[in-house]
N, CA, C and O atoms as a GROMACS GRO file, in nm:
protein
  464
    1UNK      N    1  17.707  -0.752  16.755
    1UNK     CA    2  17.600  -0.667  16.707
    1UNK      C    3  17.519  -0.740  16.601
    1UNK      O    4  17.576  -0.812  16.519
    2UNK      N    5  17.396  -0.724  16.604
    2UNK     CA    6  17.295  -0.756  16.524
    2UNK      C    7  17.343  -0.732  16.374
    2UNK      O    8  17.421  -0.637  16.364
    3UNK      N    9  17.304  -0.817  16.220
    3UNK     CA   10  17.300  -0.742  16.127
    3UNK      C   11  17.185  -0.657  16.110
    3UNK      O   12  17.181  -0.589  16.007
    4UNK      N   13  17.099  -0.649  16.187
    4UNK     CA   14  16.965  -0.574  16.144
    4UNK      C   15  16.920  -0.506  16.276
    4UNK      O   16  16.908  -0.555  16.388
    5UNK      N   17  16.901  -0.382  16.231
    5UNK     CA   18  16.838  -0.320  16.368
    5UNK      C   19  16.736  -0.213  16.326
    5UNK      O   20  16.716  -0.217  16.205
    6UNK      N   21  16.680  -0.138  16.378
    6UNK     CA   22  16.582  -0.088  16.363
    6UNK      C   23  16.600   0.019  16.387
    6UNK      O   24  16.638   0.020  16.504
    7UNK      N   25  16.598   0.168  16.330
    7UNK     CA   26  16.643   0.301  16.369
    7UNK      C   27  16.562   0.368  16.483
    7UNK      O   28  16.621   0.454  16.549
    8UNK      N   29  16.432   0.340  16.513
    8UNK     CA   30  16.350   0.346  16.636
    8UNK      C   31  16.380   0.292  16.778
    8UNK      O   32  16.329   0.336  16.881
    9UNK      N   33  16.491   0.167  16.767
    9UNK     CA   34  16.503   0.116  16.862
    9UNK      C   35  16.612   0.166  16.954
    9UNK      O   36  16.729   0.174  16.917
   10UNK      N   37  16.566   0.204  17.089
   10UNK     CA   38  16.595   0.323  17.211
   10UNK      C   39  16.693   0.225  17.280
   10UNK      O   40  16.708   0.243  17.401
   11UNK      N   41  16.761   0.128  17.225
   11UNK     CA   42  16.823   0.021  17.334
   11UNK      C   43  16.976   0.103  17.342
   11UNK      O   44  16.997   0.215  17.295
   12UNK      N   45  17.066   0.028  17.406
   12UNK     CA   46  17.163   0.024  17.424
   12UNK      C   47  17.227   0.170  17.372
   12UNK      O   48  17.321   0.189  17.294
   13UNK      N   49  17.139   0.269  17.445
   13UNK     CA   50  17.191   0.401  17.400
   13UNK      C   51  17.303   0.463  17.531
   13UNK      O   52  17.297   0.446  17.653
   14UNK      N   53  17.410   0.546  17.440
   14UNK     CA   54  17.495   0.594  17.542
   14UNK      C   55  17.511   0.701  17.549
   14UNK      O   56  17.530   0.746  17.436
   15UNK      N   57  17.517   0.813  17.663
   15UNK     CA   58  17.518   0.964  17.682
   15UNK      C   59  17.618   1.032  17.586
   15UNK      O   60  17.739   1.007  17.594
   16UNK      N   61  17.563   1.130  17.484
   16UNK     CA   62  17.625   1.193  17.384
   16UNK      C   63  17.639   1.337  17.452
   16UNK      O   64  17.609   1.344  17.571
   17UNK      N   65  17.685   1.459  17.381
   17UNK     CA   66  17.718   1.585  17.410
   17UNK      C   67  17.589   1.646  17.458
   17UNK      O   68  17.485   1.644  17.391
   18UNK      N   69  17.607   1.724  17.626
   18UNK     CA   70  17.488   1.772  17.649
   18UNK      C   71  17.473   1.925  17.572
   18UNK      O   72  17.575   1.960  17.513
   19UNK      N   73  17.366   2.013  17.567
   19UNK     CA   74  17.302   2.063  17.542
   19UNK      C   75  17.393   2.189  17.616
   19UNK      O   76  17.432   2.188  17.733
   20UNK      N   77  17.418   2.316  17.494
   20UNK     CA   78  17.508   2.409  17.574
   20UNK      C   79  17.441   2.483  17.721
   20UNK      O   80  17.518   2.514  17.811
   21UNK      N   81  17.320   2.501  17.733
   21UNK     CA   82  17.208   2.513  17.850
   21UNK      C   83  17.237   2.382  17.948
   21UNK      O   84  17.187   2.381  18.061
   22UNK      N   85  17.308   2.284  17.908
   22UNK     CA   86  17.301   2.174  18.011
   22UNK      C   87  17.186   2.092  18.088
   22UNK      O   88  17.217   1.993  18.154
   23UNK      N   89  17.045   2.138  18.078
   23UNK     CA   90  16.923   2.071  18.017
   23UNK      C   91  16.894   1.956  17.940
   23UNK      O   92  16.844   1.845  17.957
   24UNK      N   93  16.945   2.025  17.844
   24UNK     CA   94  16.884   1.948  17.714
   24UNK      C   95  17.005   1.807  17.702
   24UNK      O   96  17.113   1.802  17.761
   25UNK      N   97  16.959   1.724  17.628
   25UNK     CA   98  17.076   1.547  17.650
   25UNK      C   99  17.048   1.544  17.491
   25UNK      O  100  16.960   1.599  17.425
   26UNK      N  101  17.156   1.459  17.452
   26UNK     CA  102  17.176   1.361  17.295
   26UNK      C  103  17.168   1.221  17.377
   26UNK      O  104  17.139   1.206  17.496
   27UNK      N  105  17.198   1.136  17.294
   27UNK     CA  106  17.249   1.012  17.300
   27UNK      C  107  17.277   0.916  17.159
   27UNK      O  108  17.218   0.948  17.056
   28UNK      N  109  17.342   0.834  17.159
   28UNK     CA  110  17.374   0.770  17.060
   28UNK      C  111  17.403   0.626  17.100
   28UNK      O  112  17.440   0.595  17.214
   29UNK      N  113  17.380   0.518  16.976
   29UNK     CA  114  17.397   0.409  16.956
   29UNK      C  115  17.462   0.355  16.849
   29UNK      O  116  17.420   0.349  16.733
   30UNK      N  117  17.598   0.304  16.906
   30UNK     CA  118  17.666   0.202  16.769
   30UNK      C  119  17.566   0.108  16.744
   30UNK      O  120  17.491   0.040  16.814
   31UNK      N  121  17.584   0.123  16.628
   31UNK     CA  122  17.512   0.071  16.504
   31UNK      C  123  17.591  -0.090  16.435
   31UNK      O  124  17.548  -0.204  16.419
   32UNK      N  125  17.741  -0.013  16.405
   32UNK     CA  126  17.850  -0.091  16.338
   32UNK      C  127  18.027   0.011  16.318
   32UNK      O  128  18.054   0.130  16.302
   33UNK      N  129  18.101  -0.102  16.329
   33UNK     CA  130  18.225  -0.069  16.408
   33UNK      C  131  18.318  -0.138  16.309
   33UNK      O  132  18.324  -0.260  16.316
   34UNK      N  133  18.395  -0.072  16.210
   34UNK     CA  134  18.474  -0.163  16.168
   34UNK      C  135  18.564  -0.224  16.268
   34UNK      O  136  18.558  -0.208  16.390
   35UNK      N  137  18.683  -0.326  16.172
   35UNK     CA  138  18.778  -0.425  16.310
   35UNK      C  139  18.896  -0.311  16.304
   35UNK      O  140  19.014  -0.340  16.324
   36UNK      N  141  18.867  -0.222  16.285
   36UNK     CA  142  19.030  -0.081  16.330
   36UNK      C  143  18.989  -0.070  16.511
   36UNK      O  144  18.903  -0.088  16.597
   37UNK      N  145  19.139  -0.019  16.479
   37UNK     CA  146  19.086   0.030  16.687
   37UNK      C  147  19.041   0.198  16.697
   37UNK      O  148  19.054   0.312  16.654
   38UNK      N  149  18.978   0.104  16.793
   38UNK     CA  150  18.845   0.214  16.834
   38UNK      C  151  18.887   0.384  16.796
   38UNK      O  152  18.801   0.461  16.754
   39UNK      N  153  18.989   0.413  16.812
   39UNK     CA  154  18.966   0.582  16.763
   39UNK      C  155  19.014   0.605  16.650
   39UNK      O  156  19.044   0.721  16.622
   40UNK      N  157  19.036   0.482  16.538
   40UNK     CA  158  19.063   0.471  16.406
   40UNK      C  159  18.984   0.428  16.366
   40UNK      O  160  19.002   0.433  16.244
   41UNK      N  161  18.887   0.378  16.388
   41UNK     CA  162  18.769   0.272  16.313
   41UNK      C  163  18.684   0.358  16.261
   41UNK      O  164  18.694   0.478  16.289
   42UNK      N  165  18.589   0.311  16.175
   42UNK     CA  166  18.490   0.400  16.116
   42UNK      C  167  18.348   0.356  16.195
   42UNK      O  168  18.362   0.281  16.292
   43UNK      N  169  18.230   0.394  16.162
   43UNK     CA  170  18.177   0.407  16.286
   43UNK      C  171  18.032   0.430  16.160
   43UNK      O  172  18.040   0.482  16.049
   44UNK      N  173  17.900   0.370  16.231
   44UNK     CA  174  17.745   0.407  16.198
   44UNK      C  175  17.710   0.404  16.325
   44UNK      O  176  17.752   0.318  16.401
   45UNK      N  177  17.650   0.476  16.352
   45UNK     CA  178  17.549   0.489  16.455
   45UNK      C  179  17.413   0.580  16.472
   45UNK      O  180  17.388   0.637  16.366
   46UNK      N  181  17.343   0.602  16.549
   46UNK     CA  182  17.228   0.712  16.555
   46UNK      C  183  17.270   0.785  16.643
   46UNK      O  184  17.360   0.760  16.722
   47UNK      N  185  17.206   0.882  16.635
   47UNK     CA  186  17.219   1.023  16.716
   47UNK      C  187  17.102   1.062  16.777
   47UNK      O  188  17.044   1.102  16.677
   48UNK      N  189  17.046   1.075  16.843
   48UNK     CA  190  16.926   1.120  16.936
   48UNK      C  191  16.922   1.245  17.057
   48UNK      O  192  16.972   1.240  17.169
   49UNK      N  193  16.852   1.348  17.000
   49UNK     CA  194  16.909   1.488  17.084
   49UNK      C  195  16.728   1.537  17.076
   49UNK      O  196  16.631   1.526  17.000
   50UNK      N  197  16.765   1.600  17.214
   50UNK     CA  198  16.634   1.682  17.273
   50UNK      C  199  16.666   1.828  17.224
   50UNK      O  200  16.777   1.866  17.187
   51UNK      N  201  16.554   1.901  17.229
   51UNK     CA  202  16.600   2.034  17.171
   51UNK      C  203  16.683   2.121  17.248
   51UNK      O  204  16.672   2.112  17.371
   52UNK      N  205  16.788   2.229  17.187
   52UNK     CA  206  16.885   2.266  17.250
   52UNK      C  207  17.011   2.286  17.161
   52UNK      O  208  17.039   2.222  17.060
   53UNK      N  209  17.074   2.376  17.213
   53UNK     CA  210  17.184   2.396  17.090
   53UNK      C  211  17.342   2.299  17.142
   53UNK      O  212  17.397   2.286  17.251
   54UNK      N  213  17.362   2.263  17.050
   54UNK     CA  214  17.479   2.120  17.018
   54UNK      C  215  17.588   2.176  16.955
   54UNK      O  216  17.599   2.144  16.837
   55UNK      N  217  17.686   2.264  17.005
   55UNK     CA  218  17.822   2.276  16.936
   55UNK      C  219  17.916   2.214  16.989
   55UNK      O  220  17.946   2.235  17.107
   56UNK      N  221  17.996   2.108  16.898
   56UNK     CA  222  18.074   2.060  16.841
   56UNK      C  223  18.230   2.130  16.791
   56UNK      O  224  18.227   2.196  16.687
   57UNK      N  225  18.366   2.115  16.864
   57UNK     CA  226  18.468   2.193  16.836
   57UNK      C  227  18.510   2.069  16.706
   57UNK      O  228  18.487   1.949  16.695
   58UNK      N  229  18.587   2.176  16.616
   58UNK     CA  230  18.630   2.112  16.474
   58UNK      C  231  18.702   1.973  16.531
   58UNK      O  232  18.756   1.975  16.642
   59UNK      N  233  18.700   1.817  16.425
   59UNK     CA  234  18.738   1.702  16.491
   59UNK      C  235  18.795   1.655  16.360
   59UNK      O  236  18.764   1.691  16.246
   60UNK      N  237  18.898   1.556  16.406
   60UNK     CA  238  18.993   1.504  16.273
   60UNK      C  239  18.906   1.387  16.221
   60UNK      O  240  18.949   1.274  16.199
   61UNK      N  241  18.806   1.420  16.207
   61UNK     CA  242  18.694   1.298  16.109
   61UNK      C  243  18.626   1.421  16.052
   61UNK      O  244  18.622   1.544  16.063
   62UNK      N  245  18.557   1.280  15.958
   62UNK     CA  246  18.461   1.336  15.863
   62UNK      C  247  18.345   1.276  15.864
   62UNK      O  248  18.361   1.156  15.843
   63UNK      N  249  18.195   1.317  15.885
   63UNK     CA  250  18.087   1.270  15.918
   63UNK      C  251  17.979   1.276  15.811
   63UNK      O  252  17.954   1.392  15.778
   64UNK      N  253  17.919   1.199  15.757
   64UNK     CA  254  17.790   1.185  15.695
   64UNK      C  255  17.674   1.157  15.734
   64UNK      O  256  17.633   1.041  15.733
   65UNK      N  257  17.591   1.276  15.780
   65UNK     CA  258  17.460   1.202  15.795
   65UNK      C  259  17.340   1.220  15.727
   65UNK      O  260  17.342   1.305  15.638
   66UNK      N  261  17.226   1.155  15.749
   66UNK     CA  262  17.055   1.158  15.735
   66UNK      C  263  16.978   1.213  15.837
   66UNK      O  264  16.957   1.153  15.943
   67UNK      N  265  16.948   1.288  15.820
   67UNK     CA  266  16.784   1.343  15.934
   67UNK      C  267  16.711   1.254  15.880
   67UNK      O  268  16.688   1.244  15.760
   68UNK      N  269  16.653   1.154  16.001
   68UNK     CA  270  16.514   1.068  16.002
   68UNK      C  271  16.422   1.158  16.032
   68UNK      O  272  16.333   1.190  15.953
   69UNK      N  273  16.442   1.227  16.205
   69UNK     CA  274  16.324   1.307  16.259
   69UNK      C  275  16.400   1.428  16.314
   69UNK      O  276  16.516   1.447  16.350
   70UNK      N  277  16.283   1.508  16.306
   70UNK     CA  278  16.279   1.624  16.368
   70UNK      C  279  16.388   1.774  16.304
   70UNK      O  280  16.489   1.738  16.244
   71UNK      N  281  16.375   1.874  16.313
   71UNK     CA  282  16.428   1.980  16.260
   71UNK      C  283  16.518   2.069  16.342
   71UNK      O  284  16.494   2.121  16.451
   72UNK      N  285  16.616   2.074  16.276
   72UNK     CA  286  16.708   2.163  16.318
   72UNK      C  287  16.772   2.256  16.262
   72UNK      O  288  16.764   2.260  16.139
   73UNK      N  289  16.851   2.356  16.328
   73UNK     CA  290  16.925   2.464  16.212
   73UNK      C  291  17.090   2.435  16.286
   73UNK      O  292  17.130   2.421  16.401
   74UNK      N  293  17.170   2.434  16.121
   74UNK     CA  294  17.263   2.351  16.071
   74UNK      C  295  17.378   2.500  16.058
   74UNK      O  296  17.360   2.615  16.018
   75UNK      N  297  17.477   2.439  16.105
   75UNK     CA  298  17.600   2.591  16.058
   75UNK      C  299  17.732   2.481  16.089
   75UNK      O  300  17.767   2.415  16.187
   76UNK      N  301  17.777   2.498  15.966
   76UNK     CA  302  17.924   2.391  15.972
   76UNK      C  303  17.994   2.510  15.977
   76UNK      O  304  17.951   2.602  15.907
   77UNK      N  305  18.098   2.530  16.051
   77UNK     CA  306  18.222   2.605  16.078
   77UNK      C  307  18.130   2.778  16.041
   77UNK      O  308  18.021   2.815  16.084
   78UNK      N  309  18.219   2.845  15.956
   78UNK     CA  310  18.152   3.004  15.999
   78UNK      C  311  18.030   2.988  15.853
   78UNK      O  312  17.964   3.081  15.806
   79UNK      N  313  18.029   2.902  15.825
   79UNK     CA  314  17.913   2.888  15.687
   79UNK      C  315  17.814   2.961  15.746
   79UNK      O  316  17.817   3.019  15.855
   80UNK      N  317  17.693   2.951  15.638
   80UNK     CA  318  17.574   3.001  15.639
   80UNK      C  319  17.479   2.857  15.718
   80UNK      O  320  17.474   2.735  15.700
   81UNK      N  321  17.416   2.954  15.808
   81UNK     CA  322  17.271   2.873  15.866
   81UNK      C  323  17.201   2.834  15.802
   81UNK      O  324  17.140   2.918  15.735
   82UNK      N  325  17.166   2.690  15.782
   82UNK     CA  326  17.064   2.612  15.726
   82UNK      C  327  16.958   2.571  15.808
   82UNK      O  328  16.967   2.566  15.931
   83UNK      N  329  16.835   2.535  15.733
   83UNK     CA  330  16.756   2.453  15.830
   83UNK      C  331  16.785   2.320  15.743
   83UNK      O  332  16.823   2.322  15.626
   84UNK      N  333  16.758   2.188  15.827
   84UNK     CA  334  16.783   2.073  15.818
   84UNK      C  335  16.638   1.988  15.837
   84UNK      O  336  16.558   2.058  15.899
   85UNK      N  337  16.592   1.882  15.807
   85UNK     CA  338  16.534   1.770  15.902
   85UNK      C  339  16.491   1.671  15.781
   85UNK      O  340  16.537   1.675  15.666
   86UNK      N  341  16.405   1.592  15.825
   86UNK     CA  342  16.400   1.485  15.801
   86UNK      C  343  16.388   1.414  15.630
   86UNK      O  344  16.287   1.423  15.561
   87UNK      N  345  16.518   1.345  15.587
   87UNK     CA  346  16.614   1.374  15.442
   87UNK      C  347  16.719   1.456  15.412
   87UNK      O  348  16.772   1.450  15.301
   88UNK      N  349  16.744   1.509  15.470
   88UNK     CA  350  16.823   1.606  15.469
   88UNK      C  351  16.958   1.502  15.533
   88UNK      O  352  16.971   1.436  15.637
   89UNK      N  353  17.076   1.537  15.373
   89UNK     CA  354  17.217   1.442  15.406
   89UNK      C  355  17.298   1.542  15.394
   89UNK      O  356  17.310   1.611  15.292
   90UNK      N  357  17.368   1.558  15.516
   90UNK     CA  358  17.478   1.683  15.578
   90UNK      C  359  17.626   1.579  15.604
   90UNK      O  360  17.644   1.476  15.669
   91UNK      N  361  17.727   1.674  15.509
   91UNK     CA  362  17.858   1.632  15.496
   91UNK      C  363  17.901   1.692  15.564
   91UNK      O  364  17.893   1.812  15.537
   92UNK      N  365  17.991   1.646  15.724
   92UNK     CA  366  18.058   1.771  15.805
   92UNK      C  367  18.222   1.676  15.760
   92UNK      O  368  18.271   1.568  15.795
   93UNK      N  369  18.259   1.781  15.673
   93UNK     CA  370  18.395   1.732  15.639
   93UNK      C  371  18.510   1.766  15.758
   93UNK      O  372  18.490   1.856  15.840
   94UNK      N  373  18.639   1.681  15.758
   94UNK     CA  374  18.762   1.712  15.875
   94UNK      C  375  18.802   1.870  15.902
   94UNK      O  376  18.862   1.953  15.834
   95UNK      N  377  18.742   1.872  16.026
   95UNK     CA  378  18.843   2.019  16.091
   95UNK      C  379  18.716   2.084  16.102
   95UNK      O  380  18.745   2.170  16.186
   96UNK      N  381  18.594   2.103  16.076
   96UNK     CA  382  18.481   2.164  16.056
   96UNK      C  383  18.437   2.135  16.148
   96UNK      O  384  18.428   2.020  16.191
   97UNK      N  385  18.380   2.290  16.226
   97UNK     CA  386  18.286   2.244  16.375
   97UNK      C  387  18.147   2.270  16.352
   97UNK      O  388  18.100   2.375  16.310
   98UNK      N  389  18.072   2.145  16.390
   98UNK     CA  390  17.910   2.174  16.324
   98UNK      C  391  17.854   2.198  16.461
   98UNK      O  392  17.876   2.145  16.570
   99UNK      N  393  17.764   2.309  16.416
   99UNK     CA  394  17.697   2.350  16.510
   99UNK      C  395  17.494   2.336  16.496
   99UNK      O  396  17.420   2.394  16.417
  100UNK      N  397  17.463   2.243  16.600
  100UNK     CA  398  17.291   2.258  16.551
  100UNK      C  399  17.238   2.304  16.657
  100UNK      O  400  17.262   2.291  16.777
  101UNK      N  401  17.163   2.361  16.597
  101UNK     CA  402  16.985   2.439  16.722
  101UNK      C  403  16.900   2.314  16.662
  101UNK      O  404  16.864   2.307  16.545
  102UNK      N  405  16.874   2.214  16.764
  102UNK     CA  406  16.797   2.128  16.720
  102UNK      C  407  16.613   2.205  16.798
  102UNK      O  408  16.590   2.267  16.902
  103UNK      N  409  16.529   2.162  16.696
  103UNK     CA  410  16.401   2.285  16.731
  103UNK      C  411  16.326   2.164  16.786
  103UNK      O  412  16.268   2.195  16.890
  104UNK      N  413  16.307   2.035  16.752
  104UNK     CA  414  16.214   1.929  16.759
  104UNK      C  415  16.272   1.804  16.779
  104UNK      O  416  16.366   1.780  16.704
  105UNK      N  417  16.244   1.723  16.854
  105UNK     CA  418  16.330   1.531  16.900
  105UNK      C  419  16.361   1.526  16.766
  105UNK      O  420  16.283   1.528  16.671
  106UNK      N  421  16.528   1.516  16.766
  106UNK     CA  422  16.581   1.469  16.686
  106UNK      C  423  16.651   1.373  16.660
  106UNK      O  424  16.728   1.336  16.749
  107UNK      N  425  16.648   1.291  16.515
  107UNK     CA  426  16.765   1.139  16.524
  107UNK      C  427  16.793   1.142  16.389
  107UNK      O  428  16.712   1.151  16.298
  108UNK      N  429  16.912   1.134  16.382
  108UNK     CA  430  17.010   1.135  16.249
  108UNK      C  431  17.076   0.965  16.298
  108UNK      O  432  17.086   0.918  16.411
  109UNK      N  433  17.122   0.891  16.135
  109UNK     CA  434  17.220   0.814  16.118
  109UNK      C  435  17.333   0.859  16.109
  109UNK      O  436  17.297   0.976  16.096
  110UNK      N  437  17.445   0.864  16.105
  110UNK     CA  438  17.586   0.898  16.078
  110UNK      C  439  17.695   0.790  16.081
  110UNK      O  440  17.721   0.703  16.164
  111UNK      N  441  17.758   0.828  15.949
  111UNK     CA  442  17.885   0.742  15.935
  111UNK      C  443  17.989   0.820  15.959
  111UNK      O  444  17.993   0.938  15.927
  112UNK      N  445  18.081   0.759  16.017
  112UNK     CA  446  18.228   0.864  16.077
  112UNK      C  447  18.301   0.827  16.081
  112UNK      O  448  18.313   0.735  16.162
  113UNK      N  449  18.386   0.856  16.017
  113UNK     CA  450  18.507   0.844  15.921
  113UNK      C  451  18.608   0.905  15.989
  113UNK      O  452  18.606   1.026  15.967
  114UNK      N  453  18.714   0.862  16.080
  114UNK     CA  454  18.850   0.927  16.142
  114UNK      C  455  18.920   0.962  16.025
  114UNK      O  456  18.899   0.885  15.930
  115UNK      N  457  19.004   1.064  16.002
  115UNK     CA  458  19.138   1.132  15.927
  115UNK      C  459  19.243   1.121  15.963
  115UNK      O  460  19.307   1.139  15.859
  116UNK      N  461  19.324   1.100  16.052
  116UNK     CA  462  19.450   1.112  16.098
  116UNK      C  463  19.543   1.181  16.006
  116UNK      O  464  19.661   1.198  16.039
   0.00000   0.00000   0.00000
């Protein structure tokens, strides 16, 4: 992997969680991979989702991200609905299932952090 990449750049993207309507697509791109094995490693990548709602069952990581583009509404586990987008840095801590209504093309960075 490159040290430098460009958050615009549509390459080497791979099919992420579809859209509960089954319509709508994500996708994502590793970014950077620590040297742990793969379902221990920590993880950057982008996220790229068409509009459509994206729930997520609670996962033994913990995720940090950035909204670059586009707006969505945000509900980690039974919390309160947020709206989200672009700046907006959302902590989905371990065991927490995040749920988004993404409204507009959306792309977040995220770092992800396994728990075991």
């Amino acid at each position: 992997m490159s040290n430098v990449t460009h958050i615009s750049a549509d390459e080497n993207l791979t099919p992420g969680l579809d859209a509960e309507d089954g319509k709508a697509k994500s996708y994502r791109r590793l970014i950077w991979e620590d040297d742990g094995a793969s379902e221990t490693a920590t993880k950057v990548a982008v996220w790229i989702a068409e509009p459509g709602v994206y729930a997520y069952p609670p996962r033994d990581l913990e995720e940090t991200f950035v909204v670059l583009q586009g707006e969505a509404k945000l509900r980690l586990g039974e919390g309160d609905l947020q709206d989200i987008g672009p700046g907006s840095i959302v902590r989905v801590p371990k065991g927490v299932a995040p749920w988004l209504e993404v409204l507009s093309p959306f792309r977040k960075v995220a770092t992800v952090v396994p728990k075991p």
